[in-house]
C-alpha positions as a Markdown table, in Angstrom:
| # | Residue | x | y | z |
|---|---|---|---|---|
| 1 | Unk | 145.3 | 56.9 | 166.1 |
| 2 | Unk | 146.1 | 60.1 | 167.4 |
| 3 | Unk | 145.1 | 61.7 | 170.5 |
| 4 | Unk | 146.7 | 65.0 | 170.8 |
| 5 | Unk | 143.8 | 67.7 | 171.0 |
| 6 | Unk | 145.4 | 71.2 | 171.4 |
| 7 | Unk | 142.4 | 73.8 | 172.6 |
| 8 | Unk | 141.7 | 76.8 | 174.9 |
| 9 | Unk | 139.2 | 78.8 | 175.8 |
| 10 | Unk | 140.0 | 81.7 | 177.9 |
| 11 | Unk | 138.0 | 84.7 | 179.0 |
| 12 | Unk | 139.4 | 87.7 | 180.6 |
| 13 | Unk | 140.0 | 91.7 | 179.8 |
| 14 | Unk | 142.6 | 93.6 | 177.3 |
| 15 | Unk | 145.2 | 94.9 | 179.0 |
| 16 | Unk | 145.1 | 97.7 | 176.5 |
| 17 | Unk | 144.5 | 98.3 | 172.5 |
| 18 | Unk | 145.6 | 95.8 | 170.6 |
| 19 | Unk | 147.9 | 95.8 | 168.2 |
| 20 | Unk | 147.1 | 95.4 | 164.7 |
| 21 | Unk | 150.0 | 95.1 | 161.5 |
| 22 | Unk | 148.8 | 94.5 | 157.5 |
| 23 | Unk | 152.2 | 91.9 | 157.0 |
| 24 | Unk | 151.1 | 92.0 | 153.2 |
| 25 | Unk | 148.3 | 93.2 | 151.0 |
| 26 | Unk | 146.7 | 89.6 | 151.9 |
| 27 | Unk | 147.5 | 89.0 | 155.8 |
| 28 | Unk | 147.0 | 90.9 | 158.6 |
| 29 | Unk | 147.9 | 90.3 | 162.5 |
| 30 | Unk | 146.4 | 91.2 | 165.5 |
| 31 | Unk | 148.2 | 90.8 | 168.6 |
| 32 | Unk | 146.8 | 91.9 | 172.8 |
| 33 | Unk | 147.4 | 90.7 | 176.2 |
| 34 | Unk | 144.4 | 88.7 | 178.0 |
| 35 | Unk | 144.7 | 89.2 | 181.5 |
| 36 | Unk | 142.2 | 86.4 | 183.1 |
| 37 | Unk | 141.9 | 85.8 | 186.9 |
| 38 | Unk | 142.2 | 82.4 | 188.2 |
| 39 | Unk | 139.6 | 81.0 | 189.8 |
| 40 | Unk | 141.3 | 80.1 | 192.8 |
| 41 | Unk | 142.3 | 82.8 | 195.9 |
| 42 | Unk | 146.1 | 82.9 | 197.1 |
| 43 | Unk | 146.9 | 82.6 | 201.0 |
| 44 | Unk | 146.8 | 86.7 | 201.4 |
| 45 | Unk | 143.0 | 85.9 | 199.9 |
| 46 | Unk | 143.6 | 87.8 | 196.7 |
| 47 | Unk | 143.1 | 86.4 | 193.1 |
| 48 | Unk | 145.9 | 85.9 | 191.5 |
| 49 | Unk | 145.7 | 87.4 | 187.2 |
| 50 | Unk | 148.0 | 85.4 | 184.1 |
| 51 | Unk | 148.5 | 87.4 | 181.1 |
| 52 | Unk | 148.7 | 85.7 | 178.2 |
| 53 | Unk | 149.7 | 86.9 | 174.8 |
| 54 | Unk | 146.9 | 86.1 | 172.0 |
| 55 | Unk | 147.3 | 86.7 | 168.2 |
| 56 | Unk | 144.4 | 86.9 | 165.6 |
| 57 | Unk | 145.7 | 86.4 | 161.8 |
| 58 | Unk | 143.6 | 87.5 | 158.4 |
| 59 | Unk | 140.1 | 88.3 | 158.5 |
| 60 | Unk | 139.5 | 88.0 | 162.0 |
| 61 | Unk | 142.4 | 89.9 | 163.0 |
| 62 | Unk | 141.1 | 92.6 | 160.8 |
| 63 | Unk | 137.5 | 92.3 | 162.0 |
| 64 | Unk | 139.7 | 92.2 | 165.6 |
| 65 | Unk | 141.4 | 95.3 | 165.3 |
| 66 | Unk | 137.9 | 97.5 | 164.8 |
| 67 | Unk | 135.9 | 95.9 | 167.6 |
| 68 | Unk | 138.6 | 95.1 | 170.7 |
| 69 | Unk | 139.8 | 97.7 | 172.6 |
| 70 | Unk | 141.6 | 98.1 | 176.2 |
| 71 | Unk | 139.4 | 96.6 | 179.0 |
| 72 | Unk | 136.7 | 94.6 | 177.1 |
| 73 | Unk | 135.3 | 91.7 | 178.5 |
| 74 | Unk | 136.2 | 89.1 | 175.6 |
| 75 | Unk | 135.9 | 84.9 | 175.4 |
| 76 | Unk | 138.7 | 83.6 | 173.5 |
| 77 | Unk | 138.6 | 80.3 | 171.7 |
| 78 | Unk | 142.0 | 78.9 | 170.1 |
| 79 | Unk | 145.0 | 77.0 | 170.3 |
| 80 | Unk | 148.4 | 77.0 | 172.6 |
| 81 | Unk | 151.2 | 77.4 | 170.1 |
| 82 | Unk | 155.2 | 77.7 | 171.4 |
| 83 | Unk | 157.8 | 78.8 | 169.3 |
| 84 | Unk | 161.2 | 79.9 | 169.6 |
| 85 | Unk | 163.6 | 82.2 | 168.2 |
| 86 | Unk | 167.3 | 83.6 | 169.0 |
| 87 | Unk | 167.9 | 87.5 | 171.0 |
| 88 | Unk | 171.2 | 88.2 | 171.3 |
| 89 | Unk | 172.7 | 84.5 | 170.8 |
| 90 | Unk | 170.6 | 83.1 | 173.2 |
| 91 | Unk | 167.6 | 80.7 | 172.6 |
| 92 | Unk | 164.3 | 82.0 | 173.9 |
| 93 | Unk | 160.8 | 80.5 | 174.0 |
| 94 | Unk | 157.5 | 82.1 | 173.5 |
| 95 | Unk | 154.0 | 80.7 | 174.7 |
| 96 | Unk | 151.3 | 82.3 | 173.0 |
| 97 | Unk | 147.7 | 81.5 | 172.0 |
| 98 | Unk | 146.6 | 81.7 | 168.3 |
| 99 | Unk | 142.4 | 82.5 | 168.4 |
| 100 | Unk | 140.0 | 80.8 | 165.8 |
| 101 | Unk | 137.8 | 82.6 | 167.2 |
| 102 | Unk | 136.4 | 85.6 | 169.7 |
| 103 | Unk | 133.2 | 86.5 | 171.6 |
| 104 | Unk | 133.1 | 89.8 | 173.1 |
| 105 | Unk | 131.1 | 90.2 | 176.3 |
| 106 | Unk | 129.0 | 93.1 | 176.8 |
| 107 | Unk | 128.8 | 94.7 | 180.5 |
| 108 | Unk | 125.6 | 95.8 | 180.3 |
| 109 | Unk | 122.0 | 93.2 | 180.9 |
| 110 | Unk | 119.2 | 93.2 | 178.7 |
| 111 | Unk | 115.6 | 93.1 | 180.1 |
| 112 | Unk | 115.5 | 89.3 | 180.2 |
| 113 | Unk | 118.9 | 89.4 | 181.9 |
| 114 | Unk | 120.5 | 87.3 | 179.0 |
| 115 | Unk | 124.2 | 88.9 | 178.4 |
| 116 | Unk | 124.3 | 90.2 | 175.0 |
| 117 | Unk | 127.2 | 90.0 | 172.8 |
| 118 | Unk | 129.0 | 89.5 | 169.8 |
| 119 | Unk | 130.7 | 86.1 | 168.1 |
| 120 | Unk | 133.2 | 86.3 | 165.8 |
| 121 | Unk | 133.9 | 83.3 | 163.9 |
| 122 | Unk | 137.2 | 82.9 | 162.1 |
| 123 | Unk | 135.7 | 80.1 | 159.4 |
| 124 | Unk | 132.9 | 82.2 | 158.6 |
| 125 | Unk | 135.2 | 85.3 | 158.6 |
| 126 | Unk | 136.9 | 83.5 | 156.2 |
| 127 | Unk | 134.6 | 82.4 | 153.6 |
| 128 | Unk | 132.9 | 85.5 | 153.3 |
């Protein structure tokens, strides 16, 4: 039995537009740059922020690409995948996460003071 479980969820802002490429007629790719604060406070008492790169493939990078844009508040559910390739003869790694999934966050409250937003579900995406 196997007990390897590979799954993030992050929430943070785009650092700007993301960046969206049709590879074929079939598959799409959406790539951006989550910058998410960390919850803890360095010794100068500021917060310090990771950017992490994020990709979206088919559907939901398509569906991606029309609702994401620089700055919005978005929860990302997916998986930590590392992969290397070779620049200039040399070896390099690359840490990224690959979403299943998105939820973007909107800014403003409703009268019941229940954040509204949207969920976008890769499977679903998928099927339809």
């Amino acid at each position: 039995m196997s007990y390897n479980y590979n799954h993030c969820t992050l929430m943070g802002r785009l650092t700007k537009d993301p960046d969206f490429k049709q590879i074929t007629e079939s598959f799409c790719k959406l790539t951006f740059i989550l910058a998410v604060t960390r919850r803890y406070r360095k010794d100068n008492g500021k917060n310090e922020t990771d950017f992490i790169p994020i990709t979206l493939t088919g559907n939901i990078a398509s569906v991606g690409s029309q609702l994401l844009t620089k700055g919005a508040p978005v929860l990302v559910y997916g998986s930590i995948q590392v992969r290397s390739y070779e620049k200039e003869n040399e070896r390099r790694w690359a840490t990224e996460v690959v979403a299943e999934n998105f939820q973007i966050l909107n800014k403003k409250k409703h009268t019941s003071g229940e954040l509204p937003s949207s969920n976008i579900n890769s499977s679903a995406e998928e099927s339809s």
